[in-house]
C-alpha positions as CSV (number, residue, x, y, z in Angstrom):
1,X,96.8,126.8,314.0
2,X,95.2,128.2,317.6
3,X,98.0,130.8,317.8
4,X,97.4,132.0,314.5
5,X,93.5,132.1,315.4
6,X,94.4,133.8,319.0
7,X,96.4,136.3,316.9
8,X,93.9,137.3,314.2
9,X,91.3,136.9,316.8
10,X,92.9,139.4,318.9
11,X,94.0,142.2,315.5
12,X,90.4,141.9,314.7
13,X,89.1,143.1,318.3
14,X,91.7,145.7,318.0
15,X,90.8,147.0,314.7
16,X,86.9,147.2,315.8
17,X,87.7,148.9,319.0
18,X,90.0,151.4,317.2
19,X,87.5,152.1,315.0
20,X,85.5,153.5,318.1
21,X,87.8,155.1,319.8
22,X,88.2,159.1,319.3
23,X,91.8,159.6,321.6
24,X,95.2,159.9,320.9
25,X,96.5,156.4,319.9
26,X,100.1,155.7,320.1
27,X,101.8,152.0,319.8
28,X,105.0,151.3,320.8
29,X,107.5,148.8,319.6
30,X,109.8,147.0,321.6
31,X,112.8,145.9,319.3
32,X,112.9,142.4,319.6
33,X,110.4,139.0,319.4
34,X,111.2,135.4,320.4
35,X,113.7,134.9,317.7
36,X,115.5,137.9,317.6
37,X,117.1,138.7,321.2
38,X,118.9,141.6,320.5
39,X,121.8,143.0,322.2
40,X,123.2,141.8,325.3
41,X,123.3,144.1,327.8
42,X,124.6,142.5,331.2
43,X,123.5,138.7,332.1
44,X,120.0,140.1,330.0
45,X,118.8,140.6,326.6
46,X,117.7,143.6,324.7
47,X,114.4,142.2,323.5
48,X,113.1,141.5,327.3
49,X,113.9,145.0,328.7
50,X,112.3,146.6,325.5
51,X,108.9,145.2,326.5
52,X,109.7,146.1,330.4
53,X,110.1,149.5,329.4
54,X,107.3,149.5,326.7
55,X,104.7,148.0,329.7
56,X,106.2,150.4,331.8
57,X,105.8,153.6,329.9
58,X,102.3,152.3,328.6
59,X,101.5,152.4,332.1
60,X,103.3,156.0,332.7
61,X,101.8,157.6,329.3
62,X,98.2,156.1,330.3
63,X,98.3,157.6,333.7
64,X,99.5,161.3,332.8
65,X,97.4,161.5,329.6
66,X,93.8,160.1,330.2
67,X,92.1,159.2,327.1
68,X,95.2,158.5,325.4
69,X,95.7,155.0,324.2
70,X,98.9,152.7,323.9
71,X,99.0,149.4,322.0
72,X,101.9,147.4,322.0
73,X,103.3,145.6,318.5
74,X,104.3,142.3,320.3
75,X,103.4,139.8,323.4
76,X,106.4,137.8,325.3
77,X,107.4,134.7,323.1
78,X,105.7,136.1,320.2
79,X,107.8,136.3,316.5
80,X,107.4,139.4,314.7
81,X,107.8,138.9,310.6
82,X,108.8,141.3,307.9
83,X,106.3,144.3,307.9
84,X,103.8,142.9,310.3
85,X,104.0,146.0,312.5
86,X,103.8,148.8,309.5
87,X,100.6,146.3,308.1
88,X,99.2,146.1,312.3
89,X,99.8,150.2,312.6
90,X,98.6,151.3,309.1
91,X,95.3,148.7,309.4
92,X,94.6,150.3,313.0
93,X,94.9,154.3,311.6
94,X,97.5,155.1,315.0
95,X,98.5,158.9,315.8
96,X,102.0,157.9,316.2
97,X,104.7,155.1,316.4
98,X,107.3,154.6,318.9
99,X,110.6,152.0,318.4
100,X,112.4,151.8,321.7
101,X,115.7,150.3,321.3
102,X,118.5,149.7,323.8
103,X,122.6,149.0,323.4
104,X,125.5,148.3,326.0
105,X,126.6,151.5,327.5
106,X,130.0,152.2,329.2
107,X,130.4,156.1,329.6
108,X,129.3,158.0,332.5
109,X,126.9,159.8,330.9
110,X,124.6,157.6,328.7
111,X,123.6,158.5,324.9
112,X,120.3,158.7,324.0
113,X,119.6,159.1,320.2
114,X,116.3,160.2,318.1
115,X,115.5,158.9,314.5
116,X,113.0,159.0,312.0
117,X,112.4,157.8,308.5
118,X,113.8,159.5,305.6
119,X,115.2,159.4,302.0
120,X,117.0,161.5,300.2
121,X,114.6,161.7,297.4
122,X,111.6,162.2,299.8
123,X,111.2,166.3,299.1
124,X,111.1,166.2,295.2
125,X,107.8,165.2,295.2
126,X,104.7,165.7,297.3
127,X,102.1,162.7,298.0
128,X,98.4,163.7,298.1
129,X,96.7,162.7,300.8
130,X,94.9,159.7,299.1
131,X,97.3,158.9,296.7
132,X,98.5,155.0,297.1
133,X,102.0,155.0,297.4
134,X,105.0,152.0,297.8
135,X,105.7,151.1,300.9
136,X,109.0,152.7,301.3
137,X,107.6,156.0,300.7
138,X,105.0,155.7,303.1
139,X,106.7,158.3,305.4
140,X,105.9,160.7,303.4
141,X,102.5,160.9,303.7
142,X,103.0,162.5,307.5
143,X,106.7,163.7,306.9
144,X,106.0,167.2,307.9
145,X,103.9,166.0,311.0
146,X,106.7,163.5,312.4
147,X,109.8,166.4,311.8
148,X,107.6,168.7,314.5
149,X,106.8,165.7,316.9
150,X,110.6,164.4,316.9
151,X,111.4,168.7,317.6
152,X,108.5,168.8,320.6
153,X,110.5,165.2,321.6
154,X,114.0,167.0,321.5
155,X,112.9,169.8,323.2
156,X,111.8,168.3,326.0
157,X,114.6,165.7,326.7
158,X,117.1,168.2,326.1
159,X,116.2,170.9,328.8
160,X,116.3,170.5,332.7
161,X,116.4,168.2,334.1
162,X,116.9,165.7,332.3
163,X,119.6,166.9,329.9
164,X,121.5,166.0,333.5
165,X,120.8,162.1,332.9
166,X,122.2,161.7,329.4
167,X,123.2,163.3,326.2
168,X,120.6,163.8,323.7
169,X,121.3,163.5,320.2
170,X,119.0,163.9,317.3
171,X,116.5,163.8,315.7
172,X,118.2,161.9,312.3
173,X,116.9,161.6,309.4
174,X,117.7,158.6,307.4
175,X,116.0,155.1,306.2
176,X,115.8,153.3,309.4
177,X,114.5,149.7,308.8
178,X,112.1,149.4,311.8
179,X,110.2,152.6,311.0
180,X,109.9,151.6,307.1
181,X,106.6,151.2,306.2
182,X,104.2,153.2,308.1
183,X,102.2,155.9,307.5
184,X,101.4,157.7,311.0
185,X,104.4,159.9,312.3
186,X,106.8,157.4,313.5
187,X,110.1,157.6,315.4
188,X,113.0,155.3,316.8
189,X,114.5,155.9,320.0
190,X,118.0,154.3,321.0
191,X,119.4,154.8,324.7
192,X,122.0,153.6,326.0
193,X,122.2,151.5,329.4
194,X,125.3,150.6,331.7
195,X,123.2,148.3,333.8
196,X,120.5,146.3,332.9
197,X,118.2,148.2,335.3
198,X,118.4,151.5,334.2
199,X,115.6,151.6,331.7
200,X,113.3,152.6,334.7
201,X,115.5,155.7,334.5
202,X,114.1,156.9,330.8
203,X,110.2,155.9,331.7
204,X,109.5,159.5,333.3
205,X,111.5,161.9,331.0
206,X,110.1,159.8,327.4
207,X,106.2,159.9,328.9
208,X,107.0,163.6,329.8
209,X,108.0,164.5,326.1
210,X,104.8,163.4,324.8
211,X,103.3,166.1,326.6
212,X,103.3,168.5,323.5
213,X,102.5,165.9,321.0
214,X,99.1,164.7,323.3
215,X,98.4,168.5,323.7
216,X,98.6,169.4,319.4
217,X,96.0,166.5,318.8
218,X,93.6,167.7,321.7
219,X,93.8,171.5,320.2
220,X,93.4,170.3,316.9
Protein backbone atom coordinates (compact mmCIF):
# COMPACT_ATOMS: atom_id res chain seq x y z
CA UNK A 1 0.00 0.00 0.00
CA UNK A 2 2.97 2.84 0.64
CA UNK A 3 4.43 1.95 -2.80
CA UNK A 4 1.37 2.36 -4.46
CA UNK A 5 0.89 5.80 -2.53
CA UNK A 6 4.75 6.74 -3.35
CA UNK A 7 3.82 5.97 -6.92
CA UNK A 8 0.57 7.98 -7.36
CA UNK A 9 2.11 10.44 -5.05
CA UNK A 10 4.92 10.96 -7.32
CA UNK A 11 2.55 10.77 -11.17
CA UNK A 12 0.52 13.39 -9.51
CA UNK A 13 3.66 15.90 -8.85
CA UNK A 14 4.55 15.08 -12.29
CA UNK A 15 1.31 15.77 -13.87
CA UNK A 16 1.10 19.35 -11.94
CA UNK A 17 4.61 20.25 -12.81
CA UNK A 18 3.98 19.35 -16.49
CA UNK A 19 1.23 21.23 -16.59
CA UNK A 20 3.59 24.32 -15.90
CA UNK A 21 6.12 23.66 -17.80
CA UNK A 22 6.39 25.38 -21.47
CA UNK A 23 9.81 23.21 -22.94
CA UNK A 24 10.27 20.37 -24.94
CA UNK A 25 9.34 17.27 -22.96
CA UNK A 26 10.61 13.97 -23.98
CA UNK A 27 10.43 10.53 -21.75
CA UNK A 28 12.40 7.76 -22.40
CA UNK A 29 11.72 4.07 -21.77
CA UNK A 30 14.09 1.72 -20.72
CA UNK A 31 12.83 -1.81 -21.91
CA UNK A 32 12.73 -3.69 -18.98
CA UNK A 33 11.24 -3.52 -15.01
CA UNK A 34 11.92 -5.86 -12.05
CA UNK A 35 10.17 -8.74 -13.57
CA UNK A 36 11.07 -8.68 -16.98
CA UNK A 37 15.12 -8.75 -17.31
CA UNK A 38 15.43 -8.80 -20.81
CA UNK A 39 18.17 -10.13 -22.86
CA UNK A 40 21.40 -11.21 -21.59
CA UNK A 41 24.08 -9.49 -22.79
CA UNK A 42 27.49 -10.73 -21.12
CA UNK A 43 27.39 -11.66 -17.17
CA UNK A 44 24.50 -8.48 -17.29
CA UNK A 45 20.92 -7.96 -18.11
CA UNK A 46 19.22 -5.83 -20.73
CA UNK A 47 16.82 -4.14 -18.30
CA UNK A 48 19.82 -2.63 -16.03
CA UNK A 49 21.89 -1.12 -18.96
CA UNK A 50 18.57 0.37 -20.49
CA UNK A 51 18.17 2.59 -17.47
CA UNK A 52 22.15 3.27 -17.47
CA UNK A 53 21.86 4.50 -20.77
CA UNK A 54 18.44 6.22 -20.26
CA UNK A 55 20.17 8.18 -16.88
CA UNK A 56 22.91 8.67 -19.04
CA UNK A 57 21.42 10.28 -22.06
CA UNK A 58 18.89 12.21 -19.74
CA UNK A 59 21.90 13.72 -18.38
CA UNK A 60 23.52 14.27 -22.04
CA UNK A 61 20.02 15.60 -23.74
CA UNK A 62 19.56 18.01 -20.49
CA UNK A 63 22.94 19.43 -20.80
CA UNK A 64 23.05 20.19 -24.75
CA UNK A 65 19.42 21.37 -24.83
CA UNK A 66 18.59 23.61 -21.79
CA UNK A 67 14.97 23.85 -21.16
CA UNK A 68 14.28 20.63 -22.53
CA UNK A 69 12.85 18.11 -20.16
CA UNK A 70 13.37 14.20 -19.84
CA UNK A 71 11.22 11.89 -17.66
CA UNK A 72 11.85 8.51 -17.28
CA UNK A 73 8.86 5.64 -17.43
CA UNK A 74 10.41 3.49 -14.63
CA UNK A 75 12.71 3.57 -11.21
CA UNK A 76 15.21 0.44 -10.42
CA UNK A 77 13.06 -2.54 -8.98
CA UNK A 78 10.02 -1.00 -10.07
CA UNK A 79 7.28 -3.45 -12.38
CA UNK A 80 5.86 -1.84 -15.23
CA UNK A 81 2.16 -3.30 -16.18
CA UNK A 82 0.30 -3.46 -19.45
CA UNK A 83 -0.19 0.17 -20.76
CA UNK A 84 1.07 2.04 -17.76
CA UNK A 85 3.54 3.97 -19.84
CA UNK A 86 1.13 4.93 -22.97
CA UNK A 87 -1.64 5.94 -19.76
CA UNK A 88 1.75 7.89 -17.71
CA UNK A 89 2.86 9.62 -21.33
CA UNK A 90 -0.74 10.47 -22.75
CA UNK A 91 -1.87 11.89 -18.94
CA UNK A 92 1.46 14.07 -18.91
CA UNK A 93 0.76 15.56 -22.80
CA UNK A 94 4.93 14.67 -23.75
CA UNK A 95 6.50 16.02 -27.12
CA UNK A 96 7.95 12.72 -27.78
CA UNK A 97 8.70 9.04 -26.68
CA UNK A 98 11.79 7.19 -26.71
CA UNK A 99 12.04 3.04 -26.25
CA UNK A 100 15.74 2.16 -25.99
CA UNK A 101 16.25 -1.44 -26.41
CA UNK A 102 19.47 -3.48 -26.49
CA UNK A 103 20.38 -7.30 -27.93
CA UNK A 104 23.66 -9.48 -27.91
CA UNK A 105 25.89 -8.37 -30.66
CA UNK A 106 28.72 -10.44 -32.34
CA UNK A 107 29.71 -8.54 -35.64
CA UNK A 108 32.35 -6.03 -35.95
CA UNK A 109 30.29 -3.51 -36.74
CA UNK A 110 27.16 -3.29 -34.47
CA UNK A 111 23.37 -2.78 -35.84
CA UNK A 112 21.43 -0.11 -34.75
CA UNK A 113 17.75 -0.18 -35.82
CA UNK A 114 14.77 2.63 -35.80
CA UNK A 115 11.05 1.78 -35.38
CA UNK A 116 7.84 3.40 -35.03
CA UNK A 117 4.23 2.44 -34.84
CA UNK A 118 2.20 1.59 -37.71
CA UNK A 119 -0.65 -0.38 -39.29
CA UNK A 120 -1.46 -1.14 -42.36
CA UNK A 121 -4.79 0.31 -42.29
CA UNK A 122 -3.56 3.53 -40.64
CA UNK A 123 -3.80 5.84 -44.03
CA UNK A 124 -7.45 5.09 -45.04
CA UNK A 125 -8.76 7.28 -42.67
CA UNK A 126 -7.77 10.45 -41.02
CA UNK A 127 -8.33 11.20 -37.10
CA UNK A 128 -9.40 14.76 -36.19
CA UNK A 129 -7.52 16.22 -33.83
CA UNK A 130 -10.12 15.73 -30.96
CA UNK A 131 -11.71 12.84 -32.02
CA UNK A 132 -11.40 9.85 -29.23
CA UNK A 133 -9.97 7.05 -30.79
CA UNK A 134 -9.02 3.13 -29.54
CA UNK A 135 -5.93 2.73 -28.29
CA UNK A 136 -4.31 0.93 -30.98
CA UNK A 137 -4.89 3.77 -33.26
CA UNK A 138 -3.54 6.26 -31.07
CA UNK A 139 -0.48 6.73 -33.38
CA UNK A 140 -2.28 8.22 -35.65
CA UNK A 141 -3.11 11.17 -34.16
CA UNK A 142 0.81 12.43 -34.62
CA UNK A 143 1.63 9.89 -37.58
CA UNK A 144 2.74 12.59 -39.83
CA UNK A 145 4.84 14.32 -37.00
CA UNK A 146 6.74 10.97 -35.79
CA UNK A 147 7.58 9.91 -39.85
CA UNK A 148 9.71 13.50 -39.88
CA UNK A 149 11.29 13.03 -36.35
CA UNK A 150 12.37 9.30 -37.07
CA UNK A 151 13.79 11.04 -40.78
CA UNK A 152 15.71 14.15 -38.71
CA UNK A 153 16.84 10.78 -36.35
CA UNK A 154 18.09 8.89 -39.52
CA UNK A 155 19.75 11.65 -40.81
CA UNK A 156 21.74 12.33 -38.24
CA UNK A 157 23.02 8.84 -37.22
CA UNK A 158 23.66 7.94 -40.60
CA UNK A 159 26.22 10.69 -41.69
CA UNK A 160 29.81 11.29 -40.33
CA UNK A 161 30.84 10.30 -37.97
CA UNK A 162 28.96 8.21 -36.64
CA UNK A 163 27.81 6.04 -39.60
CA UNK A 164 31.67 4.78 -38.68
CA UNK A 165 30.34 3.19 -35.24
CA UNK A 166 27.56 1.04 -36.55
CA UNK A 167 25.13 0.41 -39.36
CA UNK A 168 21.93 2.20 -39.26
CA UNK A 169 18.90 0.71 -40.34
CA UNK A 170 15.44 2.20 -40.48
CA UNK A 171 13.17 3.82 -39.64
CA UNK A 172 10.33 0.70 -39.83
CA UNK A 173 7.06 0.99 -39.80
CA UNK A 174 5.11 -1.69 -38.25
CA UNK A 175 2.97 -2.39 -34.85
CA UNK A 176 5.65 -2.52 -32.30
CA UNK A 177 4.13 -3.49 -28.94
CA UNK A 178 6.11 -1.02 -26.68
CA UNK A 179 5.11 1.98 -28.68
CA UNK A 180 1.29 0.88 -28.82
CA UNK A 181 -0.69 3.23 -27.24
CA UNK A 182 0.50 6.67 -27.21
CA UNK A 183 -0.33 9.59 -28.71
CA UNK A 184 2.89 11.92 -28.85
CA UNK A 185 5.35 10.92 -31.73
CA UNK A 186 6.94 7.89 -30.43
CA UNK A 187 9.86 5.78 -31.55
CA UNK A 188 11.80 2.47 -30.59
CA UNK A 189 15.45 2.19 -30.84
CA UNK A 190 17.29 -1.26 -30.84
CA UNK A 191 21.23 -1.33 -30.84
CA UNK A 192 23.20 -3.84 -30.70
CA UNK A 193 26.14 -4.37 -28.02
CA UNK A 194 29.27 -6.88 -28.09
CA UNK A 195 30.21 -5.85 -24.55
CA UNK A 196 28.16 -4.93 -21.92
CA UNK A 197 29.93 -1.52 -21.70
CA UNK A 198 29.34 -0.25 -24.91
CA UNK A 199 26.11 1.57 -24.41
CA UNK A 200 28.29 4.65 -23.32
CA UNK A 201 29.27 4.53 -26.99
CA UNK A 202 25.46 5.47 -28.40
CA UNK A 203 24.88 8.35 -25.50
CA UNK A 204 26.64 11.18 -27.68
CA UNK A 205 25.43 10.25 -31.30
CA UNK A 206 21.38 9.55 -29.89
CA UNK A 207 21.44 13.06 -27.82
CA UNK A 208 23.03 14.59 -31.00
CA UNK A 209 20.06 13.44 -33.34
CA UNK A 210 17.68 15.19 -31.22
CA UNK A 211 19.17 18.25 -32.35
CA UNK A 212 16.57 18.84 -35.16
CA UNK A 213 13.65 17.64 -33.34
CA UNK A 214 14.53 20.22 -30.15
CA UNK A 215 15.14 22.89 -32.83
CA UNK A 216 11.35 22.28 -34.93
CA UNK A 217 9.51 22.77 -31.52
CA UNK A 218 11.59 26.00 -30.51
CA UNK A 219 10.77 27.50 -34.25
CA UNK A 220 7.35 26.51 -33.97
Amino acid sequence: MQVIKKKSTLLLALFHTSLAFAGFSIMLDPAGDAKNTGRQIGDSLERGITLQFCESLKKKVEELYPGTRIILTRFPGETIYPLQNANFCNRLDVDFYISIQFFPENKTKPNMFLFYFSQADEFITKIPELYFCPYDAAHRVNGKKTRTYTQDLATTLTNDPYKKLFDFHGPFGFPFRPLIGIKAPAIAIEIGLKEKTDWQLYVEPIAESLQPIVARYETS
